[in-house]
LODRENRO-173675 format. One line per field, with one value per residue (C-alpha): residue number from 0; residue in one letter; x, y negated, z. Coordinates in pm, whole numbers, plus 32768, in hexadecimal, padded with zeros to 4 digits. Each point is the difference from the previous one (the first is absolute). Last residue first. Layout:
BEGIN
num: NUM;...
residu: a;...
X: X;...
Y: Y;...
Z: Z;...
# end
This chain:
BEGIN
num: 89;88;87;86;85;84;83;82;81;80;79;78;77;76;75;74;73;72;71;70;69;68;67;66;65;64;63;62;61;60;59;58;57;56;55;54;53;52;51;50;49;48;47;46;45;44;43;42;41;40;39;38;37;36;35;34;33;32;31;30;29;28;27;26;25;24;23;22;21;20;19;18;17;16;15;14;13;12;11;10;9;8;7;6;5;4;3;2;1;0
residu: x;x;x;x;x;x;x;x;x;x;x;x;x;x;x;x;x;x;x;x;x;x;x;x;x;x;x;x;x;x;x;x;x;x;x;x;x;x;x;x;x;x;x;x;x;x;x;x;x;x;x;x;x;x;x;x;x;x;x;x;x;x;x;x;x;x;x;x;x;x;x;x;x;x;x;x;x;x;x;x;x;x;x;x;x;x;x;x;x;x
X: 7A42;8107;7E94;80A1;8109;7ECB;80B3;7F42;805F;8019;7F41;7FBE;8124;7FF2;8121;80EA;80E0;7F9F;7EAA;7F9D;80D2;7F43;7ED3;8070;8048;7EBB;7F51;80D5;7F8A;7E8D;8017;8093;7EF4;7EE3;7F51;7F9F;8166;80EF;80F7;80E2;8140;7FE6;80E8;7FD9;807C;8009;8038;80BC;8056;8153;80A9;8166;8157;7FF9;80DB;7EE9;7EBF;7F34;7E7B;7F5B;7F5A;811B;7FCE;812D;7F76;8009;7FAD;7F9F;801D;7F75;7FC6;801F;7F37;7FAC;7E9B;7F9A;7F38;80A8;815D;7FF2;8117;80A4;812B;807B;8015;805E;807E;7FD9;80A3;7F68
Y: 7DF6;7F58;7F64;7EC7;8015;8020;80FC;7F99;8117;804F;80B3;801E;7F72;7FFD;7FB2;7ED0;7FC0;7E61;8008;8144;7F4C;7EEC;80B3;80DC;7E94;7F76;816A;7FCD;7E73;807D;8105;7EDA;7F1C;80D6;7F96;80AF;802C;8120;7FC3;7EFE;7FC5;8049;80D5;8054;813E;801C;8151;8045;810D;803C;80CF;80B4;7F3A;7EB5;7EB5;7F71;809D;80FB;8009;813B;8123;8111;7F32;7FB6;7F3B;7E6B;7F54;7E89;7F3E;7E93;7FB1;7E8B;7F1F;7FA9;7FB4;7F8A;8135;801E;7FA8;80EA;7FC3;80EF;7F9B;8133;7FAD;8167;811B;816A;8104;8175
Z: 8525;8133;807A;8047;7F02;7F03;7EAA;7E7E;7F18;7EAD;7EE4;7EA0;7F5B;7EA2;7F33;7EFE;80FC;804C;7F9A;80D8;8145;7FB6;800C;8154;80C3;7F77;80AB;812A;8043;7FA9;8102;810C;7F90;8007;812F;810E;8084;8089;810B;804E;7F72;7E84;7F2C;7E8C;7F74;7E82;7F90;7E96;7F53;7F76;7EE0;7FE0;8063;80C2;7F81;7F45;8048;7F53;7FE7;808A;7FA3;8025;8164;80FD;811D;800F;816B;7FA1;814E;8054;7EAF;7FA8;7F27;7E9C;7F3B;7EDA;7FA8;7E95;80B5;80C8;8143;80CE;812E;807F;8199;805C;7F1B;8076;7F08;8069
# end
């Protein structure tokens, strides 16, 4: 597993850029490949929030732009990632 933190993604189609919190990449046959790594990598955005889990969408929707951008920039689909609450340690 390669675990990069603070990967800055941007779309430019959406308009949007920010920062990833951590991006944990797994070899995948499936996968895009990354300069500098052998073989093929999938990515899984991890964003993490103090508190514990909201209402309101913001911290999913924050994850899903992440996971867009992250489409954009390698060319893939990522169907999953993960939101972890410090204050619930889940």
């Amino acid at each position: 597993k390669l675990i990069l933190r603070g990967l800055r993604v941007f779309s430019p189609r959406l308009g949007v850029s920010g920062e990833c919190d951590v991006v944990e990449f797994t070899l995948d046959q499936n996968g895009v490949p990354l300069a500098g790594y052998e073989g093929n990598w999938q990515p899984y955005p991890v964003e993490y929030k103090r508190g514990t889990s909201k209402q309101m969408d913001a911290d999913r929707l924050q994850l899903c732009c992440q996971a867009m951008c992250l489409e954009e920039m390698l060319c893939c689909d990522i169907p999953s990632g993960a939101l972890f609450y410090g204050e619930s340690r889940r």
